[in-house]
Backbone as CSV, one residue per row, in Angstrom:
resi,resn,N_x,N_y,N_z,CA_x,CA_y,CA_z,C_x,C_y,C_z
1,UNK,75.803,67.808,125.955,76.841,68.779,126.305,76.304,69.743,127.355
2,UNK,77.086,69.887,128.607,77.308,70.980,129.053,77.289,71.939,129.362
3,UNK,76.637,73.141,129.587,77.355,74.403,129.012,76.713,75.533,130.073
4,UNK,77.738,76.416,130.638,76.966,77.415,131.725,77.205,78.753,131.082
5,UNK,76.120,79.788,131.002,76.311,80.735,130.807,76.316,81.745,131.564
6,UNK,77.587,82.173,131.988,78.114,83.090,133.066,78.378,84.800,133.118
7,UNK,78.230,85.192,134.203,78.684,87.051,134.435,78.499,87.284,135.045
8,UNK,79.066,88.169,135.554,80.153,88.885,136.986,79.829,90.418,136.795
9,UNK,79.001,91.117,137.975,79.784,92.111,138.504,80.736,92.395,139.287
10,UNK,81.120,93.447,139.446,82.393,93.871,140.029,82.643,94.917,140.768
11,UNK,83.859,95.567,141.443,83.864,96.114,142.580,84.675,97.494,141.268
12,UNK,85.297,97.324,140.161,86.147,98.310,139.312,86.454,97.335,138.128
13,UNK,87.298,97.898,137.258,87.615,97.072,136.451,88.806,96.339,136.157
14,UNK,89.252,96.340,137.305,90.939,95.487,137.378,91.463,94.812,138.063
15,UNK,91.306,93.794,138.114,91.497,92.816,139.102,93.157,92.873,139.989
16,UNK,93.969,93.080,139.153,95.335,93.395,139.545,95.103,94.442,140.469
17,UNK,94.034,95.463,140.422,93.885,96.910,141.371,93.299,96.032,142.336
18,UNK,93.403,95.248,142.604,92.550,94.591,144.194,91.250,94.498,143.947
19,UNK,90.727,95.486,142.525,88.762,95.253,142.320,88.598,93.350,143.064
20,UNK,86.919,93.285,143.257,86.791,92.124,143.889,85.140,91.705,142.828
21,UNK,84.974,90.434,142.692,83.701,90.434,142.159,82.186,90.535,143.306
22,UNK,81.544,90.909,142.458,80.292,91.422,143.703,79.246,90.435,143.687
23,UNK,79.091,89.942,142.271,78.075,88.946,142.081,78.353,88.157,140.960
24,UNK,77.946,86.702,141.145,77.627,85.973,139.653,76.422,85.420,139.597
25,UNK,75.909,85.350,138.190,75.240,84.552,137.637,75.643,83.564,136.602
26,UNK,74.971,82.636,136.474,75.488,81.327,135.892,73.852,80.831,135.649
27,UNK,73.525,80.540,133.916,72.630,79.922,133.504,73.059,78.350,132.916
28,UNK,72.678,77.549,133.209,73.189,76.394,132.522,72.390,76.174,131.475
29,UNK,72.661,75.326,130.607,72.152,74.500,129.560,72.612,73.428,129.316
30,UNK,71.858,72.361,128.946,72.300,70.377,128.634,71.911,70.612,126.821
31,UNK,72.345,70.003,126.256,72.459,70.015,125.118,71.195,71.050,124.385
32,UNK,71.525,72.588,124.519,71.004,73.285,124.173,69.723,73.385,124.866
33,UNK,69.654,73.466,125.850,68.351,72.934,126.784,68.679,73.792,128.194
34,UNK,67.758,74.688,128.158,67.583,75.510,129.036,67.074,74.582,130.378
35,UNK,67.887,74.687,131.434,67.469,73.653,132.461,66.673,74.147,133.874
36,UNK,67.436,75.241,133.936,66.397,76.233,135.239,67.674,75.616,136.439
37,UNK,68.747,75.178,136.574,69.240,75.011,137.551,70.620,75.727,137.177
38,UNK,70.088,76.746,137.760,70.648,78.593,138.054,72.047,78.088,138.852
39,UNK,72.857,79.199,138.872,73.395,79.711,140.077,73.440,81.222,140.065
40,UNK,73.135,81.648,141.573,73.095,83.300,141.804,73.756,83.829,143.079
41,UNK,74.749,84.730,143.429,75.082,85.210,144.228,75.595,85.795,144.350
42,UNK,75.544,87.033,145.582,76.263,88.319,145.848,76.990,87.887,146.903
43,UNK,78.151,88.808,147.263,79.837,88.819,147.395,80.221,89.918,148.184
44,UNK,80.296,89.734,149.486,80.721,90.789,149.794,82.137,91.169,149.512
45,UNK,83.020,92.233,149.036,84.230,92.317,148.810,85.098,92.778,149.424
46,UNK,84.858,93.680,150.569,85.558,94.041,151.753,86.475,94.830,151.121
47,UNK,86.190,95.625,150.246,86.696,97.155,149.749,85.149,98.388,148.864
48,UNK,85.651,99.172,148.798,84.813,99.836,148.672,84.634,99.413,146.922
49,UNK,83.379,99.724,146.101,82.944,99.795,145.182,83.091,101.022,144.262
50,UNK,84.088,101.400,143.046,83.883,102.555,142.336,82.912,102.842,142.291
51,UNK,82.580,104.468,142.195,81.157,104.962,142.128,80.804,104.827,140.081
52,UNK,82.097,104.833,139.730,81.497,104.384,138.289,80.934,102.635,137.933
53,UNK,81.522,102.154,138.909,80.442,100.662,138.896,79.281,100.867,139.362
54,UNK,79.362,101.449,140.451,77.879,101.517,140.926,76.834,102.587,139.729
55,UNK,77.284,103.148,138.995,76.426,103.732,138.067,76.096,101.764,137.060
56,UNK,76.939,101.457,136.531,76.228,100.403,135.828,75.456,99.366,136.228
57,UNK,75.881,99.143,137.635,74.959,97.755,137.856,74.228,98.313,138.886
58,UNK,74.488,99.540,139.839,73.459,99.979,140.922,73.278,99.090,142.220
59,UNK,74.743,98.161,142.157,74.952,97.409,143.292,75.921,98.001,144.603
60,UNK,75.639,98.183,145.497,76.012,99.754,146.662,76.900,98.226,147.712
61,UNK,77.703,99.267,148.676,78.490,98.441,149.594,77.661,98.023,150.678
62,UNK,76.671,98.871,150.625,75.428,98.684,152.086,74.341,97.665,151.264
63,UNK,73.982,97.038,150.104,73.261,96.160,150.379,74.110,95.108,150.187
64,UNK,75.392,95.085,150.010,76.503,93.534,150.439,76.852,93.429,151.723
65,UNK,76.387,94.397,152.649,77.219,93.973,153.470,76.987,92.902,154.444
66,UNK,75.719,92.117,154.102,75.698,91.180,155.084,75.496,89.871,154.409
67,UNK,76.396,90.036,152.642,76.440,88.365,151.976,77.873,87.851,152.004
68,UNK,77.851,86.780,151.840,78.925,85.886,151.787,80.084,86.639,151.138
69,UNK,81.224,86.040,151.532,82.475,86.202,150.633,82.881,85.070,149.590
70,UNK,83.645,85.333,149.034,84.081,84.771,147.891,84.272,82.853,148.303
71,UNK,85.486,83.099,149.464,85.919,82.113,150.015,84.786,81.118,150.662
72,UNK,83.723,81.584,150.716,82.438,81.181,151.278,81.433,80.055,150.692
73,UNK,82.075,80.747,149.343,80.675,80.533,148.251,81.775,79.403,147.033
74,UNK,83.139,79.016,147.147,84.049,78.820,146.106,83.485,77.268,145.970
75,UNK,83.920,76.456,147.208,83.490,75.019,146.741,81.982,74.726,145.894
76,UNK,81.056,75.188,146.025,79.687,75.326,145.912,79.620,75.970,144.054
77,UNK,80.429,76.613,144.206,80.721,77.591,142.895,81.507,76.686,141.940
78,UNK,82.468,75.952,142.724,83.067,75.112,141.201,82.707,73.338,140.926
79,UNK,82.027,73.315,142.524,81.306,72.303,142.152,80.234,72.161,140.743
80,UNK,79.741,73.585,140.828,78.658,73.416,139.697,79.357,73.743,138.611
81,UNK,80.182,74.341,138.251,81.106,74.747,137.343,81.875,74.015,136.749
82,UNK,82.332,73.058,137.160,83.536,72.316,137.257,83.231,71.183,136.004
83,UNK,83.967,70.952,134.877,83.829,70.286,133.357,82.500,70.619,132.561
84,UNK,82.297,71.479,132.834,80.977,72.236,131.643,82.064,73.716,130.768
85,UNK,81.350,73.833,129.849,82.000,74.818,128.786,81.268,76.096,129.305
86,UNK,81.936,76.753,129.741,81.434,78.380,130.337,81.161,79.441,128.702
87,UNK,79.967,79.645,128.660,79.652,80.639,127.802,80.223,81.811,128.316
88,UNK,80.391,82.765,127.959,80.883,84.111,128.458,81.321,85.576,127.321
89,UNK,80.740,86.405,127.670,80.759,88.059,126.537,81.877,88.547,127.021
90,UNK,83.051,88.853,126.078,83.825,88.820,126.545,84.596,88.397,127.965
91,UNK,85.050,86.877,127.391,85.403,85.924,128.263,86.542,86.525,129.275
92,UNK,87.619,87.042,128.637,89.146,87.362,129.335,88.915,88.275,130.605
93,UNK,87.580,89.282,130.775,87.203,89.876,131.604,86.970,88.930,132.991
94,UNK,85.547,88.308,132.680,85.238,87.817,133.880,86.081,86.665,134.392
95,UNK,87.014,85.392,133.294,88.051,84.629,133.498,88.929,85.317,134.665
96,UNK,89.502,86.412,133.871,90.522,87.352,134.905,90.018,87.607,136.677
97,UNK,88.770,87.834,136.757,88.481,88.034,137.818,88.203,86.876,138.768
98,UNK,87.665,85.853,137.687,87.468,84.544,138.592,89.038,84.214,138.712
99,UNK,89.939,83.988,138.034,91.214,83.530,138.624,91.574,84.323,139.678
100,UNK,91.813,85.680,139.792,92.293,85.948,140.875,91.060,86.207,142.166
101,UNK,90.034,85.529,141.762,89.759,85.443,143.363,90.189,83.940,143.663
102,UNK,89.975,82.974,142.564,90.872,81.621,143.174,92.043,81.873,143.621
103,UNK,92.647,82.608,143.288,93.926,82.412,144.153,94.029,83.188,145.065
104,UNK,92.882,83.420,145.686,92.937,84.030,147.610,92.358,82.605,148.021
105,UNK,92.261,81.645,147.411,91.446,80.533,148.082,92.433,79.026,147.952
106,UNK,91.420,78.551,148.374,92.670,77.284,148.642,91.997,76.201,147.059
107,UNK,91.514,76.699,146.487,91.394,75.957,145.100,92.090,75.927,144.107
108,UNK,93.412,74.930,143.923,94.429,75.097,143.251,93.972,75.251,141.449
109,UNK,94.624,75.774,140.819,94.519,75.947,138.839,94.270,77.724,138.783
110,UNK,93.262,77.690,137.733,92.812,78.276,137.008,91.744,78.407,136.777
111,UNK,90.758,78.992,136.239,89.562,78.335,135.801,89.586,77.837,134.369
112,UNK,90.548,77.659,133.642,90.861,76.976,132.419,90.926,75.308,132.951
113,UNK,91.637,75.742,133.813,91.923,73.929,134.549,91.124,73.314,134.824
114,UNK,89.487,74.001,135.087,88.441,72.993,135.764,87.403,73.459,134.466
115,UNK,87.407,73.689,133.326,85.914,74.345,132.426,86.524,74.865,131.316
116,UNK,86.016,74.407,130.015,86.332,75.520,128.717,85.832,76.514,128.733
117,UNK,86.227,77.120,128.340,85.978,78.732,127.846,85.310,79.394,126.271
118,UNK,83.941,79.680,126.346,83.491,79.743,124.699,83.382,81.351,124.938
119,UNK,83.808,82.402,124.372,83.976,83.927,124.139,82.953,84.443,122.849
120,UNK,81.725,84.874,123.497,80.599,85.415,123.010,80.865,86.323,122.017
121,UNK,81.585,87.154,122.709,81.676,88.690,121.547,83.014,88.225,120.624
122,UNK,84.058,87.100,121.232,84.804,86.738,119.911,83.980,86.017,118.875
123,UNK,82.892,85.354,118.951,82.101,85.026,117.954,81.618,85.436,117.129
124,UNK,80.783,86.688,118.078,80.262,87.519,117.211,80.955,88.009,116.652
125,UNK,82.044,89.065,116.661,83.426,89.853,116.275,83.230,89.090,114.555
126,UNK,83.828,87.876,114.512,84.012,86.875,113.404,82.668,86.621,112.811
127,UNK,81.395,86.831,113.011,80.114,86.870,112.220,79.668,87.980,111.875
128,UNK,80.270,89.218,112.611,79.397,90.623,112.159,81.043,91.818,112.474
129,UNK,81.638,91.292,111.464,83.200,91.923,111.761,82.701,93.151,111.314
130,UNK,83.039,94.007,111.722,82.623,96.228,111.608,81.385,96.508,112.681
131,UNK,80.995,95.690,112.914,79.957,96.030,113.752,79.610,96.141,115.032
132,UNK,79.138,96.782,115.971,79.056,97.083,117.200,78.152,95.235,117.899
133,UNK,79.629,94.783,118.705,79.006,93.800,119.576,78.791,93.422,120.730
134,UNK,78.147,94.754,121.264,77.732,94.785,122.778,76.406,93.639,123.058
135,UNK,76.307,93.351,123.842,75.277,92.018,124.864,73.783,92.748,124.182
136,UNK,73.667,94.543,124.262,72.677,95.123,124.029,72.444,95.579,122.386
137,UNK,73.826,95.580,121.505,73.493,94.780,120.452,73.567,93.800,119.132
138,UNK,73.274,92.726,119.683,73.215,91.312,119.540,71.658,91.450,119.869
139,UNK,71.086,92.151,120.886,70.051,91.493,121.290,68.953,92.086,120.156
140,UNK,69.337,93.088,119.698,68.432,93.645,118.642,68.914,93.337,117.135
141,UNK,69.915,93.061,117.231,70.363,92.265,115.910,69.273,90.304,115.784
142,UNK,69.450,90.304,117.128,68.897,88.546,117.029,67.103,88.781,117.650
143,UNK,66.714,90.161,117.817,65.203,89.846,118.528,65.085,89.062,119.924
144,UNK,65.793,89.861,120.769,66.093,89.112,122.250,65.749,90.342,123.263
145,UNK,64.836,90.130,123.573,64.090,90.973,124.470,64.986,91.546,125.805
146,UNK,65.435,92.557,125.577,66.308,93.094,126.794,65.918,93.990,127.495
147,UNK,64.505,94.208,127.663,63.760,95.264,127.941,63.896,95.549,129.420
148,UNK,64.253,94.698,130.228,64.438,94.388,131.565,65.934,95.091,132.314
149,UNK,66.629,95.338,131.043,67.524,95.981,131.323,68.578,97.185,131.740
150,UNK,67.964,97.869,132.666,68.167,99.135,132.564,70.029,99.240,133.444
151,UNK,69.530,97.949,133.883,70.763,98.013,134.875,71.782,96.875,134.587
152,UNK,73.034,96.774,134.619,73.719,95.685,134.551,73.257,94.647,135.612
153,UNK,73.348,93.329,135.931,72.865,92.550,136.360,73.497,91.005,136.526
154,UNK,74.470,90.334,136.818,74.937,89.396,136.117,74.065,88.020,136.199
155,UNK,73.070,87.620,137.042,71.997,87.010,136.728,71.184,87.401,135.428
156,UNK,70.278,88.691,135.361,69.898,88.701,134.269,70.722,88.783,133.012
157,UNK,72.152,89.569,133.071,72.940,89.456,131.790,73.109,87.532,131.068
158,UNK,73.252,86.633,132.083,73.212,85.480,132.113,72.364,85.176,131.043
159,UNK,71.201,85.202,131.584,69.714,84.784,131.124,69.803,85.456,129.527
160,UNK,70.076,86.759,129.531,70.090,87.305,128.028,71.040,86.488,127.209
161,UNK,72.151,86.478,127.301,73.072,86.091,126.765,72.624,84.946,126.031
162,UNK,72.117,83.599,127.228,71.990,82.456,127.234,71.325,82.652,125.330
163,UNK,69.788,83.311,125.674,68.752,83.527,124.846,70.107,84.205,122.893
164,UNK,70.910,84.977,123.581,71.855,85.846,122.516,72.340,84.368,121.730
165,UNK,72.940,83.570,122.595,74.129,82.291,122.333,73.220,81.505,121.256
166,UNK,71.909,81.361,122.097,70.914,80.592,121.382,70.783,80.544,119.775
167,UNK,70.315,81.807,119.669,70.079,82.516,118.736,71.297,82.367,117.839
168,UNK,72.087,83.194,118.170,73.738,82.985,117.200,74.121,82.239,116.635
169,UNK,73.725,80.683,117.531,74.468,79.582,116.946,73.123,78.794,116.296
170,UNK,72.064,79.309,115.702,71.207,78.521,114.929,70.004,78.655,115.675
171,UNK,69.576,78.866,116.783,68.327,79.379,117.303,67.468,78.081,118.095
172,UNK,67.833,77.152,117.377,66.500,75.646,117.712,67.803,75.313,118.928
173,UNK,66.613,74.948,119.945,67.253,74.506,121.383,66.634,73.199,121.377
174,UNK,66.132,72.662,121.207,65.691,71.297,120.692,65.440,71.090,119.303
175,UNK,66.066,69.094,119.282,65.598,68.692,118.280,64.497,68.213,118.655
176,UNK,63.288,67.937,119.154,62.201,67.540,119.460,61.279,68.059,120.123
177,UNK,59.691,68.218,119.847,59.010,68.490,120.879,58.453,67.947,121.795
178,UNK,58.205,68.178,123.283,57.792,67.504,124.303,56.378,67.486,123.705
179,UNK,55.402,66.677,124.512,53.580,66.435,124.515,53.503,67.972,124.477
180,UNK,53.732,68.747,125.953,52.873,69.920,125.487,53.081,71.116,124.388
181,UNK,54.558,70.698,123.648,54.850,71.862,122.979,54.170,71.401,121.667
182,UNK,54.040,70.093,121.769,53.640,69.100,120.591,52.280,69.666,120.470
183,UNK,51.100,69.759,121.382,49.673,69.940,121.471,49.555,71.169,120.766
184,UNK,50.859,72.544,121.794,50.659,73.808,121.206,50.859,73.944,119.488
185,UNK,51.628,73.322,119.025,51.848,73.521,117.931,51.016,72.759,116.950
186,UNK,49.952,71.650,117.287,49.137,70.937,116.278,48.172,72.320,116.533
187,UNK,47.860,72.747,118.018,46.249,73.554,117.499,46.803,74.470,117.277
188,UNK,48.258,74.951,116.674,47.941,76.495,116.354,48.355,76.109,114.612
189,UNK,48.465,74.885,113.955,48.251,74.377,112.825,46.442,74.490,112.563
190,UNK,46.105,73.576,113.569,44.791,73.338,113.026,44.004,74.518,112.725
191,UNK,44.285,75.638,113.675,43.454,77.316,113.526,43.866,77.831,112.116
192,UNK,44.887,77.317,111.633,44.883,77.693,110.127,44.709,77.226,109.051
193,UNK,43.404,75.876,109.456,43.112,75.053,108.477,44.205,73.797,108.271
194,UNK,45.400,73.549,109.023,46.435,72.807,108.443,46.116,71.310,109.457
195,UNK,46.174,70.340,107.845,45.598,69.011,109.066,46.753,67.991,108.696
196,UNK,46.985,67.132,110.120,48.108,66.453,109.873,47.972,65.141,108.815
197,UNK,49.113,64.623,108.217,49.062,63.223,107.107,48.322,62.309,108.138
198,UNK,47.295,61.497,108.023,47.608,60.216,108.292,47.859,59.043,107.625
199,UNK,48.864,58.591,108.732,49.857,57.624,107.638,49.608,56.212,107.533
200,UNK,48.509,55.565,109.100,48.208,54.422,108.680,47.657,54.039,107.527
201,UNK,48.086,52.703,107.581,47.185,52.321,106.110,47.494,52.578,104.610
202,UNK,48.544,53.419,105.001,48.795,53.905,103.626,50.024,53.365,102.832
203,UNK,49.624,53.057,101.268,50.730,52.247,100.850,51.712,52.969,99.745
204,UNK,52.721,52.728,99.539,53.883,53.616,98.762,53.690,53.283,97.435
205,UNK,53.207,54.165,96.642,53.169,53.629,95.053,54.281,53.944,94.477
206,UNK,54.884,52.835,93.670,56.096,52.914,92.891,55.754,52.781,91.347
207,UNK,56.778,53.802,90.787,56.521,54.427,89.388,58.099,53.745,89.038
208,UNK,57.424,52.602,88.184,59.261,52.307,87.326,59.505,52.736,86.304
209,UNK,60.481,52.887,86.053,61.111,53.268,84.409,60.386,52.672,83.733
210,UNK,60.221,53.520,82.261,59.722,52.619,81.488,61.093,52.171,80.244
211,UNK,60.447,51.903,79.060,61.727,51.518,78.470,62.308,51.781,77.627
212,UNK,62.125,53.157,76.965,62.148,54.063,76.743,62.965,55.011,77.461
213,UNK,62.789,54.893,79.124,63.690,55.711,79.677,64.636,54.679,79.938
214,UNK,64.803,53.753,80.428,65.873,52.336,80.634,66.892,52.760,79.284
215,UNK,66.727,53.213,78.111,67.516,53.195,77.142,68.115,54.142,76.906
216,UNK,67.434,55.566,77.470,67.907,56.743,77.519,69.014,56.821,78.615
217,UNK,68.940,56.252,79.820,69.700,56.117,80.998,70.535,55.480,80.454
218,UNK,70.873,53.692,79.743,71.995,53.331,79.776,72.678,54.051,78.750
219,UNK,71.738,55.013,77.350,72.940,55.691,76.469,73.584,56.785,76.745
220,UNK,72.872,57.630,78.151,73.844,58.554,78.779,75.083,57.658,79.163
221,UNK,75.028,56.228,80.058,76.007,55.764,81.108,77.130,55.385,79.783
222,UNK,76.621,54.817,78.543,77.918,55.009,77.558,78.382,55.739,77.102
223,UNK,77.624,56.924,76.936,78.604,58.328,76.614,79.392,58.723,77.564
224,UNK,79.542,58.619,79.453,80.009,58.588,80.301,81.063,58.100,79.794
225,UNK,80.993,56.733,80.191,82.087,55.593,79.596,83.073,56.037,78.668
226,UNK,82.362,56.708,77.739,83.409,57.054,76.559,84.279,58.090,77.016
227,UNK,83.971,58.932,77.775,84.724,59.962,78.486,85.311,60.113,79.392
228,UNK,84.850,59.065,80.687,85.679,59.162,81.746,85.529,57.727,82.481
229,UNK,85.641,56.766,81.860,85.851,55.322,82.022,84.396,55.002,82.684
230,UNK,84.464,53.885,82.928,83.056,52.828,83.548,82.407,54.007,84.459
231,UNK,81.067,54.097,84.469,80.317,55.098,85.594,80.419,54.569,86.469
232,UNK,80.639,54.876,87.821,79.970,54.473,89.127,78.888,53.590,89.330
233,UNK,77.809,54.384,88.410,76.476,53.529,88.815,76.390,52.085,88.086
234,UNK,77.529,51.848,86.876,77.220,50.495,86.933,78.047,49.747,87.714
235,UNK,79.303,50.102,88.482,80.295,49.414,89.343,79.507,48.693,90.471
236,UNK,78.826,50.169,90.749,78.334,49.818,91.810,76.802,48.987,91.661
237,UNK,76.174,48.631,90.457,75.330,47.729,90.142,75.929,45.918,90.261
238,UNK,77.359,46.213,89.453,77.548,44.622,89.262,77.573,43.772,90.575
């Protein structure tokens, strides 16, 4: 499976107000598998930036002004996007903003139309209902190092999240270890005295009933019998 974990800054908070997005990040993952093939980019928006955005993410109109626009960056953007399940903290936000910059562009739908939609904080909401479920905390509820964070970021919010999602939904990102995670984890067994089975050679000893218990077993399976017709286990013997 799939799966990109996405976020957007922004120019305000309303897309209907003309706000424009400033940047995304996008972490992917293959079946719970952190892959390293990112997407990152800033946006120029060709309106000015609330000064209350620029307090959260500390992204100014003078260092966009010489990146791409939206329309620039779209094919490239849903190419990578396009049939993977978009992780997202509160989804309806950044959805909202990605649709209406598709539709200054010539990329017909939605972004429902090209990617599912999985909603982070509706998850959480439904696992920790009364409780505060901001990105910042989740991360101290799950032990997710956000220390890096002083500033909004939608690359690094990405990356956290990814680590948040991880965590939330059971924590193990593999069922298997590669050679080297395999090595790390025998010698940090062996430093504690712990030594592995070896299994060649070795043969399975079998302990049968004796007969004594053979008699005890079939006079449970007739007291069965007497109560709730033939057992199973002899049906399924004959």
């Amino acid at each position: 499976m799939r799966q990109i974990v996405l976020d957007t800054e922004t120019t305000g908070l309303e897309p209907e107000q003309g706000h424009r997005i400033i940047e995304i990040g996008c972490v992917e993952l293959v079946e719970r598998r952190l892959t390293g093939n990112n997407f990152h980019v800033y946006l120029q928006p060709d309106r000015e930036i609330d000064a209350a955005a620029v307090e959260v993410h500390g992204i100014t109109n003078a260092f966009l002004a010489d990146k791409p626009r939206f329309a620039d960056v779209v094919d490239d953007l849903m190419t990578y996007l396009r049939g993977a399940e978009l992780v997202i903290h509160n989804a309806p936000f950044d959805v909202g903003f990605l649709d209406a910059e598709l539709a200054r562009t010539s990329v017909s739908g939605v972004i429902v139309d090209h990617c599912a939609v999985l909603d982070t904080l509706q998850m959480a909401r439904k696992k920790h209902p009364g409780q505060r479920n901001s990105l910042d905390a989740l991360c101290g509820r799950y032990d997710v190092d956000n220390s890096r964070r002083d500033k909004h970021g939608a690359l690094l919010d990405a990356e956290i999240l990814a680590d948040v999602y991880l965590a939330m939904t059971g924590g193990q990102t593999l069922l298997s270890l590669d050679a080297e995670q395999q090595q790390d984890a025998d010698a940090a067994a062996s430093a504690v005295g712990v030594r592995p089975v070896q299994r060649e050679g070795l043969t399975l000893r079998v302990v049968s009933a004796g007969d004594a218990e053979l008699a005890a077993h079939e006079a449970r399976l007739d007291a069965i019998a007497t109560l709730a017709g033939e057992p199973v286990w002899r049906r399924a013997s004959d």
